[in-house]
DSSP file (Angstrom, degrees, kcal/mol; ACC not computed):
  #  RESIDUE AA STRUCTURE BP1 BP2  ACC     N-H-->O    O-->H-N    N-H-->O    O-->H-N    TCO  KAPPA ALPHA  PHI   PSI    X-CA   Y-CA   Z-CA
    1    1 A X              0   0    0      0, 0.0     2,-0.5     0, 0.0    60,-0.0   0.000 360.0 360.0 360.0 158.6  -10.4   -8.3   16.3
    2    2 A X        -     0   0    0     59,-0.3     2,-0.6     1,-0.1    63,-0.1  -0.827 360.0-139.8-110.1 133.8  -10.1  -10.4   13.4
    3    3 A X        -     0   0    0     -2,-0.5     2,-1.0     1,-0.1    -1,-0.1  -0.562  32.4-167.1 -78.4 125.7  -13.2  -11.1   11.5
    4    4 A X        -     0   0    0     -2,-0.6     5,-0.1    58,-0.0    -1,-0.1  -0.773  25.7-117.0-135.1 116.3  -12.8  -14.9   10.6
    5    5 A X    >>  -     0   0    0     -2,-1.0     4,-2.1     1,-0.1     3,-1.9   0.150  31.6-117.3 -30.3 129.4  -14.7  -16.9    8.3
    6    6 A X  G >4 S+     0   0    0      1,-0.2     3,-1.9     2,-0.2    -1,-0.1   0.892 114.4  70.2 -64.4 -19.2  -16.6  -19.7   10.3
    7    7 A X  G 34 S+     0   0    0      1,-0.3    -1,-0.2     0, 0.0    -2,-0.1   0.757 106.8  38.1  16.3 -61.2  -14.3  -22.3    8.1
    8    8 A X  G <4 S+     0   0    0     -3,-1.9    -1,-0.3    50,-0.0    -2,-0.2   0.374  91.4 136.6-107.8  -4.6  -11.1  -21.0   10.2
    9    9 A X    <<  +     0   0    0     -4,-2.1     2,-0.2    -3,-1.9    53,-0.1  -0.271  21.6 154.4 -46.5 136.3  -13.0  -20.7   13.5
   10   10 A X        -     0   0    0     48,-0.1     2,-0.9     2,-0.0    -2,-0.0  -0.516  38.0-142.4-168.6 103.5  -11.4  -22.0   16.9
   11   11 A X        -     0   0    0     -2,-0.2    -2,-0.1    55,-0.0    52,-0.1  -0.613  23.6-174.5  47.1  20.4  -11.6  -21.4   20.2
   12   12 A X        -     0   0    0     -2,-0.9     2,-0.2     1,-0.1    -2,-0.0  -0.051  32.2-108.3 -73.8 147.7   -8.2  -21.7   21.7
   13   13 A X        -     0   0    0      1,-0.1     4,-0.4     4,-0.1     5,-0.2  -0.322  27.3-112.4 -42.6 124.6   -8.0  -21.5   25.5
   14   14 A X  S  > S+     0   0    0      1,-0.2     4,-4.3    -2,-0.2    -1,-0.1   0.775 121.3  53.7 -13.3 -53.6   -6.5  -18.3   27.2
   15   15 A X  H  > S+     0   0    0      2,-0.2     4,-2.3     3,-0.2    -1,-0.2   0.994 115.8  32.1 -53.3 -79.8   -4.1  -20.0   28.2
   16   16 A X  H >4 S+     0   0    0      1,-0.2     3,-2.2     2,-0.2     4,-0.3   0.791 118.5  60.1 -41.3 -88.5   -3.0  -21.5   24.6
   17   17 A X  H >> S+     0   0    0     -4,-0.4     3,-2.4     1,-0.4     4,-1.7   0.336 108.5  42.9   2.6 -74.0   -4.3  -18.0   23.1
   18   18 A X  H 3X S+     0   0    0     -4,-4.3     4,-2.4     1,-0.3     5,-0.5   0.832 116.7  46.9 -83.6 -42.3   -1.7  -16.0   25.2
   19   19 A X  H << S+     0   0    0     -4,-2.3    -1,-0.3    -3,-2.2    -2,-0.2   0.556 107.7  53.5 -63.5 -12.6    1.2  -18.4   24.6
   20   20 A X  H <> S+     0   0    0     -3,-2.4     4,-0.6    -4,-0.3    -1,-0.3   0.725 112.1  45.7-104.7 -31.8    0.6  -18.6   21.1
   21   21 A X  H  X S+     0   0    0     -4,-1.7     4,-1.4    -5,-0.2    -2,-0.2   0.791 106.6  59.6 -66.2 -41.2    0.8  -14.6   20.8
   22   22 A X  H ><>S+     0   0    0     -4,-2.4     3,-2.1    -5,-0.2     5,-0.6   0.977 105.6  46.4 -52.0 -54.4    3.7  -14.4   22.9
   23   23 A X  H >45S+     0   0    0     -5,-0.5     3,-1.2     1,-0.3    -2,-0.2   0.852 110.6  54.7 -69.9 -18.6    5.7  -16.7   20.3
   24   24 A X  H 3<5S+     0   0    0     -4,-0.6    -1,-0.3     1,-0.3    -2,-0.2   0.874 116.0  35.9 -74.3 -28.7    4.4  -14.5   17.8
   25   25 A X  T X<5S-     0   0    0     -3,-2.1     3,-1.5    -4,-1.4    -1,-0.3  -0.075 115.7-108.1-103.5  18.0    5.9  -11.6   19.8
   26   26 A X  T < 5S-     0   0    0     -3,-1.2     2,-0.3     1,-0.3    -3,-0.2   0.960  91.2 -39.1  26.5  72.3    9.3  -13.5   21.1
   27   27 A X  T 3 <S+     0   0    0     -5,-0.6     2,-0.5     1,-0.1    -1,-0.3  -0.135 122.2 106.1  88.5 -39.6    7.8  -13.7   24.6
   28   28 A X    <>  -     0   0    0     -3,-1.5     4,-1.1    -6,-0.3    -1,-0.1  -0.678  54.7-160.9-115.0 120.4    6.2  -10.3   24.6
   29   29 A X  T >4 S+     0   0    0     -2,-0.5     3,-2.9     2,-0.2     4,-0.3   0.945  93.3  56.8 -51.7 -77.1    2.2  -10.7   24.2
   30   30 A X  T >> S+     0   0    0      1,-0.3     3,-4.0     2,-0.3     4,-0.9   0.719 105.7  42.5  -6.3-109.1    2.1   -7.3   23.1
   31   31 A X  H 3> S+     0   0    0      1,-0.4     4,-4.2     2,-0.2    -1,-0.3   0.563 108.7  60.0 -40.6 -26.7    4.6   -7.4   20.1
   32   32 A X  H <X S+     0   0    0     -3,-2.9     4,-0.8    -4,-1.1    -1,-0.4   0.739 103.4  49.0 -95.6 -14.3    3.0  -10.5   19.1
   33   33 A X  H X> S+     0   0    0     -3,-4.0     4,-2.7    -4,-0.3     3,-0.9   0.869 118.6  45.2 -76.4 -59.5   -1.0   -8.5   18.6
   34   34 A X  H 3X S+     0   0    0     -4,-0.9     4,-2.0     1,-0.3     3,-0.4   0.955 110.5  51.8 -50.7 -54.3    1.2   -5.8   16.6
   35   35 A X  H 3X S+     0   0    0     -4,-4.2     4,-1.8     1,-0.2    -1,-0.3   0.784 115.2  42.3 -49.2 -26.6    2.9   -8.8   14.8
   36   36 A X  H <X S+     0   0    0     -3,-0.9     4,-2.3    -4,-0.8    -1,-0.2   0.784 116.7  46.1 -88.5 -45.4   -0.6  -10.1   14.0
   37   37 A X  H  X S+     0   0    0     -4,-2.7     4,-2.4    -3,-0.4     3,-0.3   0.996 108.7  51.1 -75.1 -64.4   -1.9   -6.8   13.2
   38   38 A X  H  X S+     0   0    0     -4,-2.0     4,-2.0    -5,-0.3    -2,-0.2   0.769 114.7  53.4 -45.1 -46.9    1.2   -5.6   10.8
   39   39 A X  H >X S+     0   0    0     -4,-1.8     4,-2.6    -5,-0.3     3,-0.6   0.990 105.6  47.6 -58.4 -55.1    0.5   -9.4    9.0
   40   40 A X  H 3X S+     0   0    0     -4,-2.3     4,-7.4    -3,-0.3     5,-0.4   0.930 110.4  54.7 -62.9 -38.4   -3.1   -8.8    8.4
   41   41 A X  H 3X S+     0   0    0     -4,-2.4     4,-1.3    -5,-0.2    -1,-0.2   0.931 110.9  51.5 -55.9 -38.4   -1.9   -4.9    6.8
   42   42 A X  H << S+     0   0    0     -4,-2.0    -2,-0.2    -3,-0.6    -1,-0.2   0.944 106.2  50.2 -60.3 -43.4    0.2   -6.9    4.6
   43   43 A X  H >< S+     0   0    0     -4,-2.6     3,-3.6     1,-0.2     5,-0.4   0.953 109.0  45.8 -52.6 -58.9   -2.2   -9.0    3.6
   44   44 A X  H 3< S+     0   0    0     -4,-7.4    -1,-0.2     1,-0.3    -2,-0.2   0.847 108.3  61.7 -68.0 -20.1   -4.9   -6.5    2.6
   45   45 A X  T 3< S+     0   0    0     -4,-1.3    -1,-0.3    -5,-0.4    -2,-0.2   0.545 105.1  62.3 -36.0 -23.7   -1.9   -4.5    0.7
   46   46 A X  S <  S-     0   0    0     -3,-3.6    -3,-0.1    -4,-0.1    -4,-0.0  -0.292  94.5-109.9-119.5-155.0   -1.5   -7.7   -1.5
   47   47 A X  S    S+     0   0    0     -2,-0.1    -1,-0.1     2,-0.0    -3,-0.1   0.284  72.4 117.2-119.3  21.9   -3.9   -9.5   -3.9
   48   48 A X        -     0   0    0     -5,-0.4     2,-0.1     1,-0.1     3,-0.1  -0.274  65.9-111.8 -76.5 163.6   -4.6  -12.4   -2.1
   49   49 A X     >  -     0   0    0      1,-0.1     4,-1.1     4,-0.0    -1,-0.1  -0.349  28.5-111.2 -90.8-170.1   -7.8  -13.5   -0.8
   50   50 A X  H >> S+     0   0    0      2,-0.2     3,-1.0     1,-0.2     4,-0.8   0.965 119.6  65.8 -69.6 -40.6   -8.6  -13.6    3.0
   51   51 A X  H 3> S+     0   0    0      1,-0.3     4,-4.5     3,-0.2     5,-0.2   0.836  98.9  50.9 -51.0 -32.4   -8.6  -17.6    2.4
   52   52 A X  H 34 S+     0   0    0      2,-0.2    -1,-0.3     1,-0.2     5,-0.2   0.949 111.3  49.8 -53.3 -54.9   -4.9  -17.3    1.6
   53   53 A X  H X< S+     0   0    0     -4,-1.1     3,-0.6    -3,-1.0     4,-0.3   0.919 117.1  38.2 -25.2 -83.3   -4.4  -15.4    5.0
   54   54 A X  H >X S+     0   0    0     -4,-0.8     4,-2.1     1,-0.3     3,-2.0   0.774 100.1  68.5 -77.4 -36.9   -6.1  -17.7    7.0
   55   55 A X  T 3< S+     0   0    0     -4,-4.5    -1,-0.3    -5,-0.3    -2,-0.2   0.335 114.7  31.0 -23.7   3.4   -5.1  -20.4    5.5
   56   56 A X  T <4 S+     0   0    0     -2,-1.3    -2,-0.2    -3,-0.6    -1,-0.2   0.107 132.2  29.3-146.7 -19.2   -1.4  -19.5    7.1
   57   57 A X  T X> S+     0   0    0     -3,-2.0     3,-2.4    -4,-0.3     4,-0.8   0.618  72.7 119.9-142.4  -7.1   -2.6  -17.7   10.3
   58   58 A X  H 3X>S+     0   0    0     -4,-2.1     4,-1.7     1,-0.3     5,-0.7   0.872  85.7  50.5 -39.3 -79.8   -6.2  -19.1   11.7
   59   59 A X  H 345S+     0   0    0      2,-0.2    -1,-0.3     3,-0.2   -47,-0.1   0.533 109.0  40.9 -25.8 -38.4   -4.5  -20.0   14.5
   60   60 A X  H X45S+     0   0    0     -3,-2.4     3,-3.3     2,-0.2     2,-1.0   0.958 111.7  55.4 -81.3 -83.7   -2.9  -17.4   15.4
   61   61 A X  H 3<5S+     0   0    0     -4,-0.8   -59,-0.3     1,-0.4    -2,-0.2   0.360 109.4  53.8 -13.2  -7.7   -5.8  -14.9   14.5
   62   62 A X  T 3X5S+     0   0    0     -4,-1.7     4,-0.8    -2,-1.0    -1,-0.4   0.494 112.2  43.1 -99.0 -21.2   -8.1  -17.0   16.9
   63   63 A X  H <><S+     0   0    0     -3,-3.3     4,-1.1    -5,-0.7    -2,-0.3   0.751 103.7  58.2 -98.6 -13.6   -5.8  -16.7   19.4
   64   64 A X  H  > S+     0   0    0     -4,-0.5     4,-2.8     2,-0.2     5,-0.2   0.685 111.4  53.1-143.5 -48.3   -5.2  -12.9   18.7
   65   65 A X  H  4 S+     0   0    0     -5,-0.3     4,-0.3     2,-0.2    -2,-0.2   0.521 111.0  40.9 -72.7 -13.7   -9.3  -12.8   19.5
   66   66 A X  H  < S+     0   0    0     -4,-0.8     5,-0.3    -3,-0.2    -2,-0.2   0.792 113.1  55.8 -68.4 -56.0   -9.3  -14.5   22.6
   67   67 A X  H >X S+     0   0    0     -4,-1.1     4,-2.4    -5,-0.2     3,-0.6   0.912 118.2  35.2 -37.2 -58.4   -6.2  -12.6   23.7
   68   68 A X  H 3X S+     0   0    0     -4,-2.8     4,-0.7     1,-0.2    -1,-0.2   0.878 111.4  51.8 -98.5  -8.7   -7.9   -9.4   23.1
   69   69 A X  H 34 S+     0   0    0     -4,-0.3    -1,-0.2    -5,-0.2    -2,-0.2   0.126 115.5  49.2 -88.6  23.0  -11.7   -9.8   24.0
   70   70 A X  H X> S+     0   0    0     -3,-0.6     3,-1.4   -56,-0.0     4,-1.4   0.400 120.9  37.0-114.9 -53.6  -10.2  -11.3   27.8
   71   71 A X  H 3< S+     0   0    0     -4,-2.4     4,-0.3    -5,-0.3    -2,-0.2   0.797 106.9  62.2 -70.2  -7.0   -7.8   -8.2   28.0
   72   72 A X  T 3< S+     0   0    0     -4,-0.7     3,-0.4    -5,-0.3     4,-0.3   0.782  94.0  56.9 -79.0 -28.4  -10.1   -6.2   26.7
   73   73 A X  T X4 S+     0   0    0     -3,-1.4     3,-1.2     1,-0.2    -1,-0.2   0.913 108.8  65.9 -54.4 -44.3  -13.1   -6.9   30.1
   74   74 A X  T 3< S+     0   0    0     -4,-1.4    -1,-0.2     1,-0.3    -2,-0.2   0.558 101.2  37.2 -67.4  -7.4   -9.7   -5.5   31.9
   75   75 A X  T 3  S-     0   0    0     -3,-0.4    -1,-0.3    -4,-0.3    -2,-0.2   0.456 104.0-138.1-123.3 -32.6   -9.6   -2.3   30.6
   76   76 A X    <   -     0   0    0     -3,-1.2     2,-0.5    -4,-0.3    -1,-0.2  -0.406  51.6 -34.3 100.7 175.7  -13.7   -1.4   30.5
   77   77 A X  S    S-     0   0    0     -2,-0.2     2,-0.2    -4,-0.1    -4,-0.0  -0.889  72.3-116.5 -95.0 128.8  -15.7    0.4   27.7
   78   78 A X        -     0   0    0     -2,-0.5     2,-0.3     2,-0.0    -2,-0.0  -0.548  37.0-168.0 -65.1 133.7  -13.3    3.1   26.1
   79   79 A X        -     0   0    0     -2,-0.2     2,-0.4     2,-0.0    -2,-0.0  -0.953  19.0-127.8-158.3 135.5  -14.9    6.6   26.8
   80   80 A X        -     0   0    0     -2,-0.3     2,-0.3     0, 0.0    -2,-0.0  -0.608  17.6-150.1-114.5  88.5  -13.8    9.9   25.1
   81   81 A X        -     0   0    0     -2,-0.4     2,-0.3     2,-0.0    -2,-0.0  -0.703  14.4-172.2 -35.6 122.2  -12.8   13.2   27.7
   82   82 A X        -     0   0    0     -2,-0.3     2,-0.3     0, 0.0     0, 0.0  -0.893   4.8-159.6-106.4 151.7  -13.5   16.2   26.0
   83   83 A X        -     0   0    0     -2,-0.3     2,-0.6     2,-0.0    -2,-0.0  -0.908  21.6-122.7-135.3 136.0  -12.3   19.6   27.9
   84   84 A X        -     0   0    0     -2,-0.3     2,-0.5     2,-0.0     0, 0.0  -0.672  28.3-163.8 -82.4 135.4  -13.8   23.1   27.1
   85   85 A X              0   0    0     -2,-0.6    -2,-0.0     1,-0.2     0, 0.0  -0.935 360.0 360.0-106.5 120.2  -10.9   25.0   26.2
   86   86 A X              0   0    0     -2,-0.5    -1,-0.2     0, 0.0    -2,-0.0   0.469 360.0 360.0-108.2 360.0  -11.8   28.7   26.2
C-alpha cells in the first residue's frame, strides 16, 4: 500500500477505486496494481520528491489502497508453511 501524505488523501469508493485501476491496467485490475507499483519504482529511482509523485497520481494511489485493503479481507492473513526436509 501506498503510504500517502494526508495532503493527497481520499477515499474513493470500491467501486470508483476498482474502475480507476482497471483503466490503469486497460481493463485488467491486476495490471493496473503492477502499473501502479512499476510507477511508484520509477519514482523512487528518480530525484523527485514524493510531492511530485502524488501530485500526478493521488488518485490513483488512493484507489490502488482501497483496491488492495478490500481484496486483501479475501485472501486472509498470509501464513508461511515450513516442511522438515530430512
Amino acid at each position: 500500500m501506498f503510504r500517502i501524505p494526508s495532503f493527497y488523501e481520499d477515499t474513493p469508493t470500491f467501486e470508483d477505486a476498482w474502475k480507476t485501476i482497471a483503466f490503469c491496467g486497460n481493463d485488467d485490475a491486476l495490471a493496473g496494481m503492477e502499473f501502479m507499483n512499476s510507477k511508484w519504482e520509477e519514482h523512487c529511482a528518480s530525484e523527485d520528491d514524493d510531492d511530485d509523485f502524488f501530485d500526478n497520481w493521488s488518485y490513483e494511489a488512493n484507489a490502488y489502497n482501497v483496491v488492495f485493503s478490500n481484496m486483501n479481507k479475501l485472501f486472509g492473513p498470509a501464513t508461511v508453511s515450513v516442511s522438515k526436509v530430512n
